[in-house]
N, C-alpha and C positions, 0 to 999 in steps of 0.2 A: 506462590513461592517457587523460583525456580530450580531445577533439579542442583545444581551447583549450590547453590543457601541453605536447601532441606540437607546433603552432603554436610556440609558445613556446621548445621543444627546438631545433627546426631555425633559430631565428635567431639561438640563440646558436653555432650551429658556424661557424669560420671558414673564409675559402677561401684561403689565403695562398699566392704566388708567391715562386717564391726563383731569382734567378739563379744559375745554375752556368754560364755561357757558356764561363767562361775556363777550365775545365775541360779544355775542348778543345785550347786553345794554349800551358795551360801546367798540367803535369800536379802540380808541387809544391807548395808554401806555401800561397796563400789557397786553390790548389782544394781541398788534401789539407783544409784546415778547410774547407772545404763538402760536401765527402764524408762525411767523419766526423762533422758538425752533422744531416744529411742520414741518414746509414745509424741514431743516438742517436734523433733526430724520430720516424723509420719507428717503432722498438723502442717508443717510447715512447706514441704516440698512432696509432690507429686509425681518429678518426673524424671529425677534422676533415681537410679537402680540401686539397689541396697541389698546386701549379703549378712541379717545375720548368721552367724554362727552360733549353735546350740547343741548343748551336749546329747547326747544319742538315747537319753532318757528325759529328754524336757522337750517332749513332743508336741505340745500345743506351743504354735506359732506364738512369739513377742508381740509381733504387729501384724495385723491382717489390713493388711493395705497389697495390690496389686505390685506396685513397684516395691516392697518389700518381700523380700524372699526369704524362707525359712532354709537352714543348711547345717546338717550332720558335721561334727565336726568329732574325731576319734581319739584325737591327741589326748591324754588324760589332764589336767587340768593343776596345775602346780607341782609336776613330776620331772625326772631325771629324764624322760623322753622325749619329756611335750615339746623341746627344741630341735629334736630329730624328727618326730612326724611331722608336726606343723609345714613346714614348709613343702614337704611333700603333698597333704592334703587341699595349701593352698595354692598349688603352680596350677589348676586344671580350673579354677575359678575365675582366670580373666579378668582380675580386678587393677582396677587403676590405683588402689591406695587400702590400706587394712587399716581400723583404726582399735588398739589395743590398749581398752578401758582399764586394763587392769596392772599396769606397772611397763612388763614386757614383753616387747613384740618377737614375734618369729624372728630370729637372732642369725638365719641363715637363707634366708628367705631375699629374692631379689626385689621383693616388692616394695614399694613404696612402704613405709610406716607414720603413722599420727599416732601417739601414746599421749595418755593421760596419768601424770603422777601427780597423788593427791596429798602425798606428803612424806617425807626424811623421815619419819619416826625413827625406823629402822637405825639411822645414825646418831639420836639424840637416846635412844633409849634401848643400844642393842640388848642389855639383858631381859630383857621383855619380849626376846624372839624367842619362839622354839627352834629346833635344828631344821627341821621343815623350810620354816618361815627366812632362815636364814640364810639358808642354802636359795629360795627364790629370789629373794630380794638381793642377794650378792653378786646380782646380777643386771644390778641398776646402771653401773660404770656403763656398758655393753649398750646398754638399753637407749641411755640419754644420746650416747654418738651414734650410734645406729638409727635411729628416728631422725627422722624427714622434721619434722618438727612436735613439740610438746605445750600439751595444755595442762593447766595448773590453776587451783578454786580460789589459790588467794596469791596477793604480793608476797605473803610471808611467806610462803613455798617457793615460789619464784626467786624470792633472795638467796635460800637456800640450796637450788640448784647451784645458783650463779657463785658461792659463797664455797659451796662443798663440792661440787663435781667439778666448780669451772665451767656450766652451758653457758656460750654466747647468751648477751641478752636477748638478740633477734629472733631465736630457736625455739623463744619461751613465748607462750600468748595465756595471759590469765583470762578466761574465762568464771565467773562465775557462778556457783550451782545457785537453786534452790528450793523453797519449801516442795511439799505435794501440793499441784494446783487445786486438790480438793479441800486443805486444809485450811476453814477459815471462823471464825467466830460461832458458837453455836450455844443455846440456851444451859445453864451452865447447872440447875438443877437437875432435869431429866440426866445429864450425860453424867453427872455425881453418881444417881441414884441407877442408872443402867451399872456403870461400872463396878459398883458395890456391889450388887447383887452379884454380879456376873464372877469377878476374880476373889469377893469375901474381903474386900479392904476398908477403912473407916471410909467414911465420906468427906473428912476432911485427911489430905495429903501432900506430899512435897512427891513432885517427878522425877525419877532420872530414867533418862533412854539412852541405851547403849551395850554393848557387848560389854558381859561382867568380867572384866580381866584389867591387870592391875595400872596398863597407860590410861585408862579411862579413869583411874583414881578412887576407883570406887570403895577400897579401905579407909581412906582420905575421907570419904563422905560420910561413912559409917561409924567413925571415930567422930567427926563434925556431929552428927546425930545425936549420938551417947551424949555428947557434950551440951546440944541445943535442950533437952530431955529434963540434963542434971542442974544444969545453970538457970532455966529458964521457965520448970516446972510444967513444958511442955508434954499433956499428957494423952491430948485426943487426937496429934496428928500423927500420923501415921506413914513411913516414907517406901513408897511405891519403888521395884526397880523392873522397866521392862526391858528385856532382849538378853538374845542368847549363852549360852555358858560358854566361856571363853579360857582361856589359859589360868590356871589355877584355882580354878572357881571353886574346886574344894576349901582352899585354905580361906577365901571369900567367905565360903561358910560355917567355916571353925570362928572367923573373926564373929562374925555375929554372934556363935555362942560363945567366945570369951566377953563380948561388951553384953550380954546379958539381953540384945534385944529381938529375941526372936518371935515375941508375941507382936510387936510392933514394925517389922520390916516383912514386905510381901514380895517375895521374887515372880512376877506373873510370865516368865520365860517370851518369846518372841511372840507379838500379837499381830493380829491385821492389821491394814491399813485403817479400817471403821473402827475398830476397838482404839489403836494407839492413838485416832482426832478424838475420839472420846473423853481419852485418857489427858493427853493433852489438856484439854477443857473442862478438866473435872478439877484436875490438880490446880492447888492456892500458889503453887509455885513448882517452877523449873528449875533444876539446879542441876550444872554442868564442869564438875571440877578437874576436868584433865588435866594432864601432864602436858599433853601436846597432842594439835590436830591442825590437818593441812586446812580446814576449812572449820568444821563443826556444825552438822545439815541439824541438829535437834533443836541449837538454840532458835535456831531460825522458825525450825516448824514450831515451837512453843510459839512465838511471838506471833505467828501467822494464827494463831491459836487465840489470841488474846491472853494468853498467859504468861505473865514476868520472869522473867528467868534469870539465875545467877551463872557465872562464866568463869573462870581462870583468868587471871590479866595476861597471859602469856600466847605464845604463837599467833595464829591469827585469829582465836577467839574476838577480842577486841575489835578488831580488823569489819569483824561479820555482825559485832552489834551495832557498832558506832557507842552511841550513848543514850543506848534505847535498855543499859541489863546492867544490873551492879557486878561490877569488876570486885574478883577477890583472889587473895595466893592461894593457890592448889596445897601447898605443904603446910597452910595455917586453918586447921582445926577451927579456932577462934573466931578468923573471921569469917568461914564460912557460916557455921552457927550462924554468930550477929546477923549478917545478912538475909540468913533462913527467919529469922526472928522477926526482923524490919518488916518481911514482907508477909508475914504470919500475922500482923499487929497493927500495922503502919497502911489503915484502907487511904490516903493521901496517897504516899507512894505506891501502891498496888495498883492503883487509878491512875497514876502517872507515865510509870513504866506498861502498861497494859497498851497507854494509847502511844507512846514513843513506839512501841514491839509492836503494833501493828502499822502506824506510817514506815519505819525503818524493811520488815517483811516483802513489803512493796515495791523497795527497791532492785528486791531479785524476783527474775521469772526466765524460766525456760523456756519460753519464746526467745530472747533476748540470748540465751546458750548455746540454743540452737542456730539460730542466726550465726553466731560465732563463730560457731564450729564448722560450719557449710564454709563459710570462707576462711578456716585454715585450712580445709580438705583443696579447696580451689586454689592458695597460694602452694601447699605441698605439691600437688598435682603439677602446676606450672613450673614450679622450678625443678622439677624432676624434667620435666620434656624438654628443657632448657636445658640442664645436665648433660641430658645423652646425648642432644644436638649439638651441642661441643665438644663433646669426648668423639661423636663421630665423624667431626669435622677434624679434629686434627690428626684422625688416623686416615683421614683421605689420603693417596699419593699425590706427594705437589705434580703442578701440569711442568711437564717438561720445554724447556726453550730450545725455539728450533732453529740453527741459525741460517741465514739465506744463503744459499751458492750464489 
């Protein structure tokens, strides 16, 4: 290779920053898709340059790969500052593009941005924000024109950029998530009987994974329960809820002891990764009743699981099973139940959906995410260098004309 080619080689590698901050404060949903975007990336490219950024107490490096670099990052993490330091801490890092997993990027910062919005909730269900929550996300307007360009988990989010803020379509690229590539079939006895021992739950149960707070429905479910219980004289299952306490999780738990079921509902709080494919594969069933989700990664990983799962007909739930999960309404008690019951009863349809949820699971992989996302960072990248070289073409002086004597 001649010195002019290798020249030429090194300017097209990129040097991209990704924040993973909130990794640190909160170990589920957006991070778990920055991990896994992160662990896909490492797999897949070798030799362009990579800046995470990590908060100054999440010391052990994301990815130990060479061209991945571990990076302190000070700014606090969904606070009234974090738009004043930010851009200070990242003008000395030299990066061609930041990619900001978690809604909004450095809002003052000259650099290139790729932002990932994983869903509007915030506008379908502001009373479900706290003032915190509020105050971050009120800052989405800012966020969508400000970014270079925006990735999104499903069409249904994507409409609703396009729908609610107004982003050009071109602005938007859906990339799709999905399961943990560890997450796959596994003998369904031992992982019953590891789990029982382990959290104290029946051996026979219904799954929900999710952060306990009230867009995840989880009243909605709890009320479905009492009701699958009283109507259906369901008396040995027992409904499992794993992940963290979330916005009102108190009154969550007054509900339980107004519907009387607290000998029968097990809140086993955030588990691992090997506990929650366990758990996954123990449970007769998934059930998934949100209000609203930009995507919905559980139904998925149930399915990757061999385990049938029930959904919301609403957002882009649908969207993510296809017709591999019984669709029900989120606000109907009823039919959630029934469809708890179906699949409690009904080994035909448990055998049906098991094997739809795992051909459908197959469809998504984070190789294929990854891939995606390397070539939005490569069209943002381009059309930024294209930008300047036009903005400093027309601030040239025109050549002056000279006229002959």
């Amino acid at each position: 290779m001649g010195l002019l080619s290798f020249l030429e080689s090194q300017k097209s590698l990129m040097r991209i920053g990704i924040d993973a901050r909130l990794s640190y404060h909160q170990p589920a949903g957006i991070s778990r898709y920055t991990w896994y975007l992160l662990r896909a990336l490492a797999q897949l490219n070798q030799h362009d340059e990579f800046v995470v950024f990590q908060h100054r107490k999440h010391r052990v490096p994301l990815i130990d790969q060479t061209n991945f670099q571990r990076s302190t990052l000070y700014a606090p993490v969904h606070h009234r500052l974090e738009q004043y330091l930010l851009p200070l801490e990242l003008f000395w890092q030299s990066l061609d593009l930041v990619h900001s997993t978690d809604f909004i990027p450095p809002l003052h910062s000259p650099i290139p941005a790729v932002i990932t919005v994983h869903d509007l909730a915030f506008f379908h269900w502001p009373h479900f924000l706290t003032k915190d929550g509020a105050a971050y996300y009120g800052q989405i307007d800012r966020a969508v024109r400000h970014a270079q360009h925006i990735i999104v988990p499903s069409q249904n989010t994507k409409q609703d950029l396009i729908g609610i803020l107004g982003t050009p379509d071109k602005k938007i690229s859906v990339i799709y998530e999905a399961a943990n590539p560890s997450f796959a079939p596994l003998a369904v006895g031992p992982a019953r009987r590891a789990m029982s021992a382990k959290f104290k739950i029946p051996p026979n149960y219904i799954l929900f994974v999710g952060t306990i707070e009230p867009r995840k429905n989880v009243d909605g479910l709890l009320h479905a329960y009492r009701y699958l219980r009283d109507k259906y004289n369901i008396d040995e299952t027992g409904l499992v809820l794993a992940g963290g306490q979330g916005w009102l999780y108190e009154e969550t738990m007054e509900l339980v002891r107004t519907l009387k079921l607290e000998k029968h509902t097990f809140f086993v709080g955030r588990v691992t990764d090997e506990d929650l494919h366990q758990l996954y594969v123990g449970a007769r069933c998934h059930v998934h009743p949100a209000h609203y989700e930009g995507f919905g990664l559980p139904p998925l990983e149930a399915m990757a699981c061999g385990t049938p799962t029930i959904v919301s007909n609403v957002s882009s739930l649908p969207e993510v099973v296809g017709d591999a999960a019984l669709l029900v309404d989120p606000n109907s008690q009823e039919e959630i139940a029934v469809a708890m019951h179906r699949l409690l009863t009904d080994d035909a349809l448990h055998a049906e959906l098991r094997e739809k949820g795992l051909k459908r699971a197959q469809c998504f992989s984070w190789e294929t995410a990854a891939q995606s996302t390397l070539e939005v960072y490569r069209k943002a990248i381009s059309a930024t260098v294209t930008r300047r070289a036009q903005v400093a073409a027309t601030k040239q002086p025109a050549n002056k004309q000279t006229t002959p004597s």
